[in-house]
C-alpha positions as CSV (number, residue, x, y, z in Angstrom):
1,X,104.4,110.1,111.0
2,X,102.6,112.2,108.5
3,X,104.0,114.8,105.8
4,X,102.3,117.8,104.3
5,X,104.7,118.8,101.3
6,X,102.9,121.8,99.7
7,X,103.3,124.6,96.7
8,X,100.9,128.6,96.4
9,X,100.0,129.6,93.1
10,X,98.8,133.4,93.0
11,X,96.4,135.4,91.0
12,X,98.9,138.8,91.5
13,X,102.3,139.7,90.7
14,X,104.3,141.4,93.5
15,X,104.3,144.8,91.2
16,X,100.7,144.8,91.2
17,X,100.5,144.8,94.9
18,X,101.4,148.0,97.0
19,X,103.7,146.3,98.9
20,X,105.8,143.2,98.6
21,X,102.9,141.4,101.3
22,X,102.4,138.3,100.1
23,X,99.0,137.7,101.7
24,X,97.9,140.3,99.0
25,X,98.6,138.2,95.9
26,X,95.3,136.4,96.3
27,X,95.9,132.1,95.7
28,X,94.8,130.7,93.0
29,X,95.4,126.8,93.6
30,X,97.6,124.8,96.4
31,X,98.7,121.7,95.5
32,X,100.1,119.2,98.5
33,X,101.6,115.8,98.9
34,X,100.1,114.1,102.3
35,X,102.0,111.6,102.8
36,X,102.8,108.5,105.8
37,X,106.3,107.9,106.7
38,X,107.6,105.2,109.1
39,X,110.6,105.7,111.5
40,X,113.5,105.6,109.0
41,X,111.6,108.2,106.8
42,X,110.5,105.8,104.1
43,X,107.0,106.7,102.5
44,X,104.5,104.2,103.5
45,X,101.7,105.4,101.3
46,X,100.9,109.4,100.0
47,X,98.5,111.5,97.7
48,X,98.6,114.4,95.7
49,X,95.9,116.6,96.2
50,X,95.3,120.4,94.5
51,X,92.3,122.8,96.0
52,X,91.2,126.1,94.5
53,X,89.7,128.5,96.4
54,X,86.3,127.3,97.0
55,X,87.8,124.1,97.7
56,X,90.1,125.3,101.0
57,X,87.9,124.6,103.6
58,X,88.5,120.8,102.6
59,X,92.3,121.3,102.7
60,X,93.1,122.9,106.2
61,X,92.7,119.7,107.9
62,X,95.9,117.7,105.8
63,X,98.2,120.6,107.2
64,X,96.2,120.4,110.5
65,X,97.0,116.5,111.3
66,X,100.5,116.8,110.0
67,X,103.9,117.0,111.9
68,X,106.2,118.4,109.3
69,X,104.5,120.7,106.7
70,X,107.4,121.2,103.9
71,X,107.8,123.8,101.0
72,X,110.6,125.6,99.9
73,X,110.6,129.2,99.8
74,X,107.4,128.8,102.1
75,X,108.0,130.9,105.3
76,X,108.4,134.3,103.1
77,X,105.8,133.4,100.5
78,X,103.8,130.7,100.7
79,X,102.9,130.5,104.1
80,X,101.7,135.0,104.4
81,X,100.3,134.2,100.7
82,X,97.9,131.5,102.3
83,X,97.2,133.1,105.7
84,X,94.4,135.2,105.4
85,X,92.0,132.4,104.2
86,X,92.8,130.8,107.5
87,X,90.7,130.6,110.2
88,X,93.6,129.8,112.6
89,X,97.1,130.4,113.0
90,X,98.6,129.1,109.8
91,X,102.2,130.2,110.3
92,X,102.5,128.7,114.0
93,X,101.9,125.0,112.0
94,X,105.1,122.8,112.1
95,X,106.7,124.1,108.7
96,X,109.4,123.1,107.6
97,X,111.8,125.5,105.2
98,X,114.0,123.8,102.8
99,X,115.3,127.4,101.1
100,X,115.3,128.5,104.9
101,X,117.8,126.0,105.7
102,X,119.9,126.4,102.9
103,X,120.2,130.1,103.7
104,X,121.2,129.6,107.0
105,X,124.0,127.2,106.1
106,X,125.1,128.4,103.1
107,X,124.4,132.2,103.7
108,X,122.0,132.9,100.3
109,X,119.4,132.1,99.1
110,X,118.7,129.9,95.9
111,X,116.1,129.1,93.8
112,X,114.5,125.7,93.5
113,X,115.6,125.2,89.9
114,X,119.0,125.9,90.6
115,X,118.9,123.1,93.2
116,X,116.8,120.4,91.4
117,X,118.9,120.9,87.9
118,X,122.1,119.5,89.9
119,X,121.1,117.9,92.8
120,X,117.7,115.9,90.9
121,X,118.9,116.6,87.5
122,X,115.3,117.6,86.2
123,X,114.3,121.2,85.7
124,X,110.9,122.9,87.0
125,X,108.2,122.7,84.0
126,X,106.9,126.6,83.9
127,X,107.3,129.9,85.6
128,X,105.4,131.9,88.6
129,X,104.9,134.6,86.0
130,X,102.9,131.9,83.5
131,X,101.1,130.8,86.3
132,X,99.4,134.0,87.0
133,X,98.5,134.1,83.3
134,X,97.0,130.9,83.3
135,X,95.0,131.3,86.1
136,X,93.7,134.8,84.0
137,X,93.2,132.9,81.0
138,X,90.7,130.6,83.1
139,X,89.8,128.2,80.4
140,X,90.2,124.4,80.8
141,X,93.4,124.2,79.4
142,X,94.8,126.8,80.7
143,X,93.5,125.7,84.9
144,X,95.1,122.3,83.9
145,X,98.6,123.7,83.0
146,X,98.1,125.4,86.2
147,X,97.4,122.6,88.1
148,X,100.0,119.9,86.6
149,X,102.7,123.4,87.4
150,X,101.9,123.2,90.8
151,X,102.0,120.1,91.2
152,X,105.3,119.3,89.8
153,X,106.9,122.1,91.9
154,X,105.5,120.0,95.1
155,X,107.2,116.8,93.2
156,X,110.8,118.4,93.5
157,X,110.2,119.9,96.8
158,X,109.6,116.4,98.0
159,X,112.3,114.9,95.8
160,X,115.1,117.3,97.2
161,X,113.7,116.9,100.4
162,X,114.1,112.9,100.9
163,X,117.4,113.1,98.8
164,X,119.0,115.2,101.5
165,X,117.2,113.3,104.1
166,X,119.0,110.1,102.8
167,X,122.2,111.4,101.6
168,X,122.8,114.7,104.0
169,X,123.7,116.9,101.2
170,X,122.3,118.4,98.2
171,X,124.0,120.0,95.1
172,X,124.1,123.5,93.6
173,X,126.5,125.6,91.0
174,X,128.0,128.3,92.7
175,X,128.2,132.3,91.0
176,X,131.3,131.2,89.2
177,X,129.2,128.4,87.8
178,X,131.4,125.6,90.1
179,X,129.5,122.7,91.4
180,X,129.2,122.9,95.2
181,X,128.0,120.3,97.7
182,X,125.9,121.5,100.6
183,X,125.6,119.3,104.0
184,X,122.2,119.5,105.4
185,X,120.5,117.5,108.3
186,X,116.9,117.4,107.5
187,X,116.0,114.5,110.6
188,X,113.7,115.1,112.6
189,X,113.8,115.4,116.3
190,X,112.1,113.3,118.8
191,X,109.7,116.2,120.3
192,X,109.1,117.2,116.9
193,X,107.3,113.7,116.0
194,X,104.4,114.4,119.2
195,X,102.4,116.4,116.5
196,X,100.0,117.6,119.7
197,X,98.8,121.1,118.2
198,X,95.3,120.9,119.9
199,X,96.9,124.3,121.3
200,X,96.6,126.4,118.0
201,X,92.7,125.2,117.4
């Protein structure tokens, strides 16, 4: 089966929107991991690929012929932030939530830092907030740190996501600062491997 694991970097900050609508933050790169998977969810072969703007018309298809698109924090930002350069029903694509999940187990949301720094024991490499400078900045240097920020986030979305798949749990510190497991089931279920979503085009 195929895998879409994917990251939005904006141009905007949330104060500089009238609202806290994501699909007015504008994108300034999406970086994905397309990936192959057999039955036992072991990566067969995959790819990272980034698009800016000018580049999305060639990235709709990866999240088209997927059956699990993954992100963290995606359903409430990435997801609305991306929609209105889509031509089709983004949101009604297979996604798959790994923040979402938490939520609903745990009853809170977390960040992906706080996650990977127990659970992978790495830590992210920038900030949202640098991102949007970067992209402002514009020069080569500057695009690239975007880029390789983007990227990395969709590294330890995909990392969390096959260390839960094969252990069923991931790890988090807790507001008194205690070390707490979380059980998770991220299989997938048998009609949700059909990937027939000639419906939504």
């Amino acid at each position: 089966m195929k895998q879409v694991f994917f990251d939005v970097e904006t141009k905007k900050l949330f104060n500089e929107i009238p609202d806290q609508d994501p699909g007015k933050l504008e994108v300034s790169v999406v970086s994905l991991y397309s990936r192959t998977v057999d039955e036992e969810q072991n990566e067969i072969e995959g790819e990272m690929l980034s698009f800016w703007e000018s580049d999305f018309d060639k990235m709709w298809p990866f999240f088209q012929n997927t059956q699990r698109i993954i992100g963290f924090n995606s359903l409430n930002f990435d997801v609305p932030a991306l929609q209105p350069y889509a031509a089709f029903p983004f949101k009604k694509l297979p996604h798959f939530d790994i923040m979402e999940k938490f939520k609903n187990k745990l009853g809170h949301r977390i960040s992906l830092d706080a996650i990977a720094k127990e659970t992978l024991d790495r830590q992210k490499i920038d900030s949202g907030l640098d991102a949007v400078y970067y992209w402002r900045k514009g020069n080569k240097e500057s695009l690239d740190k975007l880029k390789r920020y983007c990227e990395d986030d969709v590294k330890i979305t995909r990392d969390i996501y096959d260390f839960v798949v094969k252990r069923g749990y991931l790890l988090f510190k807790d507001k008194w600062n205690t070390l707490q497991k979380a059980e998770l089931d991220f299989n997938i279920p048998k009609d949700d491997t059909a990937g027939n979503q000639a419906g939504l085009f």
